[in-house]
C-alpha positions in Angstrom: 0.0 0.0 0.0 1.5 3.1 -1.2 2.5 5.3 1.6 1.1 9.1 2.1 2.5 12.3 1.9 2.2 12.5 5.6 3.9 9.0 6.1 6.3 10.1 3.7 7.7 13.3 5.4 7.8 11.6 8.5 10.2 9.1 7.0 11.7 11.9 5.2 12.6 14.2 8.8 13.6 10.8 10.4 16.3 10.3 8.2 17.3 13.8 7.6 17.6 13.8 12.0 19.7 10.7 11.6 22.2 12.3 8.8 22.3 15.3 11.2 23.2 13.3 14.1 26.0 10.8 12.0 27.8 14.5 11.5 27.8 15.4 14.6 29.5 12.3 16.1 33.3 12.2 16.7 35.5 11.1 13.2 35.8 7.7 14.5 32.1 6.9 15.4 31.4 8.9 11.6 30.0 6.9 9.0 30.6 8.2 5.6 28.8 4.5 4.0 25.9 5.2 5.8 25.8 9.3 5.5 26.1 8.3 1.3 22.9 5.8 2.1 20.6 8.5 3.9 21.2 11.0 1.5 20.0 8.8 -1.4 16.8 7.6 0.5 16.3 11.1 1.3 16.8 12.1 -2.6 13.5 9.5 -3.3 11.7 10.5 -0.7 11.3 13.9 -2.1 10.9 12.8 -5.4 7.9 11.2 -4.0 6.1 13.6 -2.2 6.9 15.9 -4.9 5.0 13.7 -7.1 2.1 13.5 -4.3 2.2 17.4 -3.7 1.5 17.7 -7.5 -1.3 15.0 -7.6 -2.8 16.7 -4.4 -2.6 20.6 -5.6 -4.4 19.5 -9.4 -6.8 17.6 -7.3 -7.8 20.5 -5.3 -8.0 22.5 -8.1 -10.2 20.3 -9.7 -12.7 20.4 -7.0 -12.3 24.0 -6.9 -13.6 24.7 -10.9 -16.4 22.2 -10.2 -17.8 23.8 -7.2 -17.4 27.2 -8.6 -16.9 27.0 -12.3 -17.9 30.5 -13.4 -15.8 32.4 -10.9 -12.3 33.4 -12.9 -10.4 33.0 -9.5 -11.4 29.8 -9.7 -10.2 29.1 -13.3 -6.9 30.7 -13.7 -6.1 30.1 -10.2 -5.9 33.6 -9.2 -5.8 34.9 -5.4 -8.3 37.6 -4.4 -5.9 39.5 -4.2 -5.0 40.2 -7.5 -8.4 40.6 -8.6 -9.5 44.2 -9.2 -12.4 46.2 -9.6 -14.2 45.4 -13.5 -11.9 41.9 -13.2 -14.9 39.3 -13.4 -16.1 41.3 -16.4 -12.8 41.2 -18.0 -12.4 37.8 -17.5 -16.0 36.9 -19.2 -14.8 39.6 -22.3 -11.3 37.6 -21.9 -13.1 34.2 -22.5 -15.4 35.4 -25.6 -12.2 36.4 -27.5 -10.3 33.6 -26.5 -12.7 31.4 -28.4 -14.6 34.0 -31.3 -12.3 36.8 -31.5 -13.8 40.4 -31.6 -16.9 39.0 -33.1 -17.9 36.7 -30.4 -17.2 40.0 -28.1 -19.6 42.2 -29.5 -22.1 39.1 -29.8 -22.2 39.6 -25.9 -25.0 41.7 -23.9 -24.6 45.1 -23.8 -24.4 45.2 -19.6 -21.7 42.9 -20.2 -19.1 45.6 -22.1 -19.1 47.8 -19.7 -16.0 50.1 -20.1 -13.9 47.5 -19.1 -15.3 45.3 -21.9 -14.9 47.7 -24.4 -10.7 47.5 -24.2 -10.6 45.1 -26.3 -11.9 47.0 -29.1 -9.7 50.0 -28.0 -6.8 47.8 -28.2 -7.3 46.5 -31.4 -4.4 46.8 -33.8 -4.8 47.3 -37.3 -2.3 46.1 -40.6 -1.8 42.9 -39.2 -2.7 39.5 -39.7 -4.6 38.8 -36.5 -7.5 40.4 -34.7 -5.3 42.9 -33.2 -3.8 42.8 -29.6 -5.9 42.4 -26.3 -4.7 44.1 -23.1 -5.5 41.1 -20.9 -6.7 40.9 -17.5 -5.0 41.7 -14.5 -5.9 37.9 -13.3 -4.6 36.8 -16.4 -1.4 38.4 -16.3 -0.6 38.1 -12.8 -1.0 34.4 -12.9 0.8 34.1 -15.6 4.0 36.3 -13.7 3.6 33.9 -11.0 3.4 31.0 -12.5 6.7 32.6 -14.0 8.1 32.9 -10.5 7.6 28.8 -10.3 9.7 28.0 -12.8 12.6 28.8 -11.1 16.0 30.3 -11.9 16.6 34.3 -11.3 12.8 35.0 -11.0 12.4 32.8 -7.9 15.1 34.7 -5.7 15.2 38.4 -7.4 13.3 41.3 -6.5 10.5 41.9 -9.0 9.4 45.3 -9.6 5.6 45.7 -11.5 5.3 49.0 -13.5 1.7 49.6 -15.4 4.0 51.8 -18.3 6.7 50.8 -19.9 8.8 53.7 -19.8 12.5 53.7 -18.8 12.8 54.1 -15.2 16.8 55.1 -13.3 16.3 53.0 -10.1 18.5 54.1 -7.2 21.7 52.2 -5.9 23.7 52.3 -3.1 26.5 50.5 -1.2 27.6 51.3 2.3 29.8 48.8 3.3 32.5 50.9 3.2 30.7 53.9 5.3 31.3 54.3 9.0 29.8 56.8 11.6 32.5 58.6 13.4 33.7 59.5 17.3 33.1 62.8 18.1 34.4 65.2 21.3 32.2 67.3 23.5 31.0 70.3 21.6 32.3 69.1 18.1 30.6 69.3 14.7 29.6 66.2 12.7 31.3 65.5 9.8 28.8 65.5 6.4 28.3 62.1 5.5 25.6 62.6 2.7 24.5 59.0 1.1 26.4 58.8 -2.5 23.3 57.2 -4.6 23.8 55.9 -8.2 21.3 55.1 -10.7 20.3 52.1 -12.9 18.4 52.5 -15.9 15.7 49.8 -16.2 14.1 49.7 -19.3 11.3 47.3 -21.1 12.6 45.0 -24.0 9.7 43.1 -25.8 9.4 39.4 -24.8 7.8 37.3 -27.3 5.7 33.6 -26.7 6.0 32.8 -30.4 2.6 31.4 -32.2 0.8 28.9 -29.9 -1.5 27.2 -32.1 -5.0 25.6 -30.4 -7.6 23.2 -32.4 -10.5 25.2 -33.5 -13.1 22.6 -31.8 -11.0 22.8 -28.7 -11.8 26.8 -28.7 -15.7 25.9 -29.7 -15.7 23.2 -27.0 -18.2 24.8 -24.5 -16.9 21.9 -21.8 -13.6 23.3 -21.3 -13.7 25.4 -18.9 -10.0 26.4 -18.0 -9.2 27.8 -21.1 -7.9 31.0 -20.1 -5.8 28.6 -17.5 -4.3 26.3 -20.7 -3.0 29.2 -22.5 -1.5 30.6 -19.4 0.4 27.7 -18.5 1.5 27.1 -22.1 2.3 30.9 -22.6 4.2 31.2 -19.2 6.5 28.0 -19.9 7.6 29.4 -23.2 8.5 32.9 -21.2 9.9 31.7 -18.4 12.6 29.7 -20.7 13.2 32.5 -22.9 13.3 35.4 -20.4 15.3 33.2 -17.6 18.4 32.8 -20.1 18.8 36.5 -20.7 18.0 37.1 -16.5 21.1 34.5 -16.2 23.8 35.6 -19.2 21.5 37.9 -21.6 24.2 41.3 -22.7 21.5 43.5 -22.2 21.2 44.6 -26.2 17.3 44.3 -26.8 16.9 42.1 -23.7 18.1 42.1 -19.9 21.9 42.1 -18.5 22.3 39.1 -17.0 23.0 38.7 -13.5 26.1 36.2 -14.2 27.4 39.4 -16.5 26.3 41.9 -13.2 28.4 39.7 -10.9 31.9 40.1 -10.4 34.9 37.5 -10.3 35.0 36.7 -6.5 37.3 33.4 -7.0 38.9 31.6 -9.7 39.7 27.7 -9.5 43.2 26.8 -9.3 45.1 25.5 -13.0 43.6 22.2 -13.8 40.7 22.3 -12.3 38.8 23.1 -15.5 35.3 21.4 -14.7 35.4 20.7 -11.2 36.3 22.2 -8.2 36.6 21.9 -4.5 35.2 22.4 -0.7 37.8 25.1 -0.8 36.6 26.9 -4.0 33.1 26.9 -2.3 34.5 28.9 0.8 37.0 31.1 -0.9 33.6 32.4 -2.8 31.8 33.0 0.0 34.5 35.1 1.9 34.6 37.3 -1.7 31.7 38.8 -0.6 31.3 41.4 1.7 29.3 39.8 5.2 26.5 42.4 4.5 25.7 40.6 1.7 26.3 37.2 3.2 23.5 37.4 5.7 20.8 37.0 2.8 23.2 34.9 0.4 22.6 31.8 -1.1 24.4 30.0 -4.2 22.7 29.6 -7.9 24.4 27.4 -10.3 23.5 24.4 -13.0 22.2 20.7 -11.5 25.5 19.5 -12.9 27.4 21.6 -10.2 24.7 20.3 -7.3 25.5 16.7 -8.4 29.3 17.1 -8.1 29.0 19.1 -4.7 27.0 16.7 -3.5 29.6 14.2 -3.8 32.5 16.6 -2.0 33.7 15.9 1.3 35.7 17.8 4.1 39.0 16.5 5.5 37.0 14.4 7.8 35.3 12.8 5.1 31.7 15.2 6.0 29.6 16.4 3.2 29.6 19.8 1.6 26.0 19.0 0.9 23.2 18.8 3.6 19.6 17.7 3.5 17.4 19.5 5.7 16.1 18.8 8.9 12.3 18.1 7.7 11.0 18.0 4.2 9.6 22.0 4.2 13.3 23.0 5.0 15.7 23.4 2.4 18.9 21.8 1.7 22.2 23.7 1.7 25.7 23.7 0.7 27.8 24.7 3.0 25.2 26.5 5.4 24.1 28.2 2.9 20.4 27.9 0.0 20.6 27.3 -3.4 19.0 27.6 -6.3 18.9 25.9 -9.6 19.4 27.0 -12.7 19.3 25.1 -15.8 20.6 28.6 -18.0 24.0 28.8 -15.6 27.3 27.3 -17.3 28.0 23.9 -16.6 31.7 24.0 -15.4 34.2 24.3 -18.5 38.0 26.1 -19.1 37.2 29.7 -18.4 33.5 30.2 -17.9 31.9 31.2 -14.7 29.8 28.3 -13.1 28.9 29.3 -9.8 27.1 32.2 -8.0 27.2 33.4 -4.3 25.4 36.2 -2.8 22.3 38.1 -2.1 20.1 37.3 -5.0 17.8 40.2 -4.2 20.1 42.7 -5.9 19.0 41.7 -9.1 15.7 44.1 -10.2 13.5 42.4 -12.7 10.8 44.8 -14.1 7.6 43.7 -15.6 5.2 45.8 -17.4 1.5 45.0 -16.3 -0.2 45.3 -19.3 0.8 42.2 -21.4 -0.9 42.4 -24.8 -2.1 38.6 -26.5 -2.4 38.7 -29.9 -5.0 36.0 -31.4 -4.3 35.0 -35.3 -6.7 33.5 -37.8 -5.7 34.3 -41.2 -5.7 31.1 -43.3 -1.9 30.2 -42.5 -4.3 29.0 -39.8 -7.7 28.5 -40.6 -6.7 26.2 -43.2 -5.5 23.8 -40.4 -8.6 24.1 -38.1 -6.1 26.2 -35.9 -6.3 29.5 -33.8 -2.8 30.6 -32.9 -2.1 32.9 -29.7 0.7 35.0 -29.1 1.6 36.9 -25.5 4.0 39.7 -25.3 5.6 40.5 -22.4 7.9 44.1 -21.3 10.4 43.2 -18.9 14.0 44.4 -18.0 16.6 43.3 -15.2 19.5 44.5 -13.6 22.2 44.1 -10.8 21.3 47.4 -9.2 23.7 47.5 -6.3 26.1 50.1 -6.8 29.4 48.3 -6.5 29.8 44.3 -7.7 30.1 43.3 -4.1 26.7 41.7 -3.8 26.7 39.1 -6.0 30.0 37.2 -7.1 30.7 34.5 -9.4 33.4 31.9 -9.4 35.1 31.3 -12.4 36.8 27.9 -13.3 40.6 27.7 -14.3 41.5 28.5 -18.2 43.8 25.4 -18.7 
């Protein structure tokens, strides 16, 4: 009888407390064998009750569309929160285009295009081969930003910034590590010590889904109700990918600066060590960066990195890696987070493989008003296909105003 999630985790902490405890134990009482054999029971363990989380969470919301299927929370998986005034009305106007176009719109009561209904006229563009460009609704888009944030990689850890124009925008930086207050004798003046602020111009480059194409009957298909969650999941996947590369190494020409090319050299691996590296390489990163920055630090680098770090071991044989202590804490590498990201170098001569610092120094900007664009000229209609296109504004930056925040390690030329 398959176990649950509940059984699972307990399982799960039980062995993470016993990897905890081997470590702490003298070198002679340490078992390395059996610290090697925890951490690859552990490893399944929360493969499983990933697995189970997943099943769980799509069966909830499941029986959340069938109590409630007309509300759009419901269907796009939006929070209350996010909703705003004229958002239910959006999200029927939303629906109606999704599956007619502008024709299926104005086929809809009048009490229904209220002035919010009536954007999607306003936003029509003209000369193309589509029915123009829909400012979608706030629901829409902000599930489709967080379901952005899920996918990991810089999004997950940076600060996000949410603008409703795309204009350029000089965000303010500052570093103080260097700045100190000073003594002062009975009667003296203080010194001026005014705050030297820099400034980092943020703009909004165009992100593009490419053509998603959807069968015709699927669109006329009253009994699919989730549509406006399909596209959203299938539009934020192919945006997440694209915009997390230039987040990661993008040269900021017509898309962000990457925060691998925001991050200074903090260590370099020693000749020979060309695609690997050492417990030492790992500390020697860490002390590159100012302890300010330290106290919010974690590591980002490529699952080829975690599975070779995983395998390091101090002088006493202990593990760099560590499990943690119950299945909602997470794992570390040498006291400190991680996170994965599949866009990072895999170690090679000369490229930089590893990150360490405080992630939140990297500014991604997102303009609110993403635009869909929904084509039927017979490149498609000839196929039985609708194709849908999202466009997304969005910028980031390293905005602290030195390269001490974030470092990188960099592995040995030859």
């Amino acid at each position: 009888m398959a176990k649950t999630i509940k059984q699972l985790r307990e399982q799960r902490d039980a062995l993470a407390k016993e990897a905890r405890n081997n470590l702490d134990k003298g070198t002679a009482e340490y078992s390395a064998t059996r610290q090697d054999e925890i951490y690859a029971e552990i490893e399944k363990i929360d493969a499983q009750i990933k697995a189970e989380q997943q099943q769980l969470d799509l069966e909830a919301r499941l029986q959340s569309e069938a109590n409630d299927p007309d509300t759009p929370a419901a269907q796009t998986g939006a929070s209350p929160r996010q909703q705003r005034p004229g958002d239910e009305v959006r999200s029927l106007v939303f629906d109606a285009y999704l599956r007619g176009g502008e024709a299926a719109v104005n086929r809809l009561p009048e009490n229904v295009l209220t002035e919010y209904g009536r954007q999607v006229q306003n936003a029509q563009s003209t000369g193309t081969e589509s029915e123009g460009g829909y400012l979608v609704p706030t629901t829409f888009s902000g599930v489709l930003l967080e379901a952005m944030r899920a996918y990991g990689g810089v999004r997950s850890v940076a600060t996000v910034q949410e603008t409703t124009s795309g204009e350029t925008i000089q965000w303010p930086t500052v570093d103080e590590t260097a700045v100190t207050g000073e003594w002062l004798a009975e009667n003296a003046s203080a010194t001026d010590g005014d705050i030297t602020f820099g400034t980092a111009s943020i703009a909004a480059h165009l992100a593009s889904s490419k053509v998603v194409t959807i069968p015709l009957a699927l669109l006329q298909d009253a009994g699919i109700g989730d549509l406006e969650g399909m596209l959203n999941r299938l539009l934020s996947a192919r945006l997440s990918r694209l915009t997390n590369t230039a987040y990661t190494v993008g040269n900021g020409t017509g898309k962000p600066t990457g925060i691998v090319n925001g991050a200074a050299v903090g260590h370099t691996t020693a000749t020979g060590l060309v695609a690997s590296f050492t417990w030492d390489d790992f500390t020697d990163l860490e002390h590159s960066v100012d302890p300010v920055y330290r106290r919010d630090a974690r590591y980002m680098f490529h699952d080829v990195v975690l599975k070779a770090a995983k395998k390091l071991k101090d002088g006493s044989d202990r593990p760099l890696w560590v499990p943690g202590v119950t299945s909602q804490a997470p794992a570390e590498i040498n006291g400190y987070q991680y996170t994965i990201n599949q866009d990072m170098a895999q170690p090679a001569a000369g490229v930089d493989s590893v990150l360490f610092g405080d992630m939140s120094k990297y500014l991604i900007r997102d303009v609110m008003n993403l635009t869909l664009y929904r084509f039927t000229d017979s490149a498609y209609a000839k196929k039985g296909q609708v194709g849908f296109m999202a466009m997304l504004r969005t910028d980031g930056k390293t905005i602290a105003a030195t390269n001490t925040a974030i470092k990188k390690m960099r592995q040995a030329a030859s």
